[in-house]
C-alpha positions as CSV (number, residue, x, y, z in Angstrom):
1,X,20.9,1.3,9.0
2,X,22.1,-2.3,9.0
3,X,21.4,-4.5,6.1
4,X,19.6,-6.3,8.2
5,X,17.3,-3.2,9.8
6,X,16.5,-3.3,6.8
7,X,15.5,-6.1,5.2
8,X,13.7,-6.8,8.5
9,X,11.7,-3.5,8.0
10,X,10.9,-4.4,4.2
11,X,9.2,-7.5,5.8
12,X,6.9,-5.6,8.0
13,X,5.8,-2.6,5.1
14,X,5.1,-6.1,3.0
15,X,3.0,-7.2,5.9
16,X,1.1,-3.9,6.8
17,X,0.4,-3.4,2.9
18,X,-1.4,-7.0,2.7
19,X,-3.4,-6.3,5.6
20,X,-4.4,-2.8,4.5
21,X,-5.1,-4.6,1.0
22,X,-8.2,-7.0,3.3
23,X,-5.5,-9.8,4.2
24,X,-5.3,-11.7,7.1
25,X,-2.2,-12.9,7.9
26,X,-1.2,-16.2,10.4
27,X,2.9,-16.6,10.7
28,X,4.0,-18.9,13.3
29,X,7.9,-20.8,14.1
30,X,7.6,-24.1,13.1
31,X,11.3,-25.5,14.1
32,X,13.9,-23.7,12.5
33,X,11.9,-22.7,9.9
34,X,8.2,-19.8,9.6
35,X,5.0,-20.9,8.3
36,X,2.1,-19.0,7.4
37,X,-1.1,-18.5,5.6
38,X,-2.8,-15.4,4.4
39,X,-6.4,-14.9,4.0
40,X,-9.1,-12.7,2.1
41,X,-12.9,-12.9,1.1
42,X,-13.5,-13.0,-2.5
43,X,-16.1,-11.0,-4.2
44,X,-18.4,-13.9,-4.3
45,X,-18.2,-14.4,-1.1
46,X,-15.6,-17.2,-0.8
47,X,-12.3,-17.4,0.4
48,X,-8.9,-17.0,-0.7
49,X,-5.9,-18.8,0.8
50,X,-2.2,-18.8,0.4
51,X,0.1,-20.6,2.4
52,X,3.8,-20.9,2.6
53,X,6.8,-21.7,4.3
54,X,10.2,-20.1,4.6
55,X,13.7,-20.1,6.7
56,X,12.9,-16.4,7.8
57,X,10.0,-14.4,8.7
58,X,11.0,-11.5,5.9
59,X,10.8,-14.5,3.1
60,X,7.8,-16.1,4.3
61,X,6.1,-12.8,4.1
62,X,7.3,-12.0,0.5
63,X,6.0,-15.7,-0.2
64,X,2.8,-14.7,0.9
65,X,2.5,-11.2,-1.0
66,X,3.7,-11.7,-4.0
67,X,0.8,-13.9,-5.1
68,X,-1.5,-11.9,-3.1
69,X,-1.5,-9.1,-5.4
70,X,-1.3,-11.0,-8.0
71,X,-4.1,-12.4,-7.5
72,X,-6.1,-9.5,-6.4
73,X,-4.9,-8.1,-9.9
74,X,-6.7,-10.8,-11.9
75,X,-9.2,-10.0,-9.8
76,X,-9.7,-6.7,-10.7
77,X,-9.2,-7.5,-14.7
């Protein structure tokens, strides 16, 4: 597998885990360059939303989960 295969792949087991973990996740070109904006109900009932931009797909999805699960383990705390 190509170093590329597999970053590419890393990108898209980052993107099935947020969505198993309630996300909803919007990625779109914009130019040269991804943007993108992940979204989740809270526990109180409100929203919580994480945008982000990137040069690639596989970094604008690592942009958008890293704080996701951060924030979903304050949550839990």
């Amino acid at each position: 597998m190509t170093t590329q295969a597999m970053v590419e792949r890393e990108g898209t087991v980052l993107l099935g885990w947020l969505r198993l973990l309630g996300w909803t996740v919007e990625m779109e070109r914009d130019g040269s360059g991804w943007i993108g904006l992940a979204k989740r109900s809270d526990v109180v009932g409100g929203e919580l939303c994480i945008g982000g931009s990137a040069t690639s797909q596989r970094e604008l999805v690592s942009k958008l989960f890293n704080p996701a699960v951060r924030g979903l383990a304050l949550q839990a705390a």
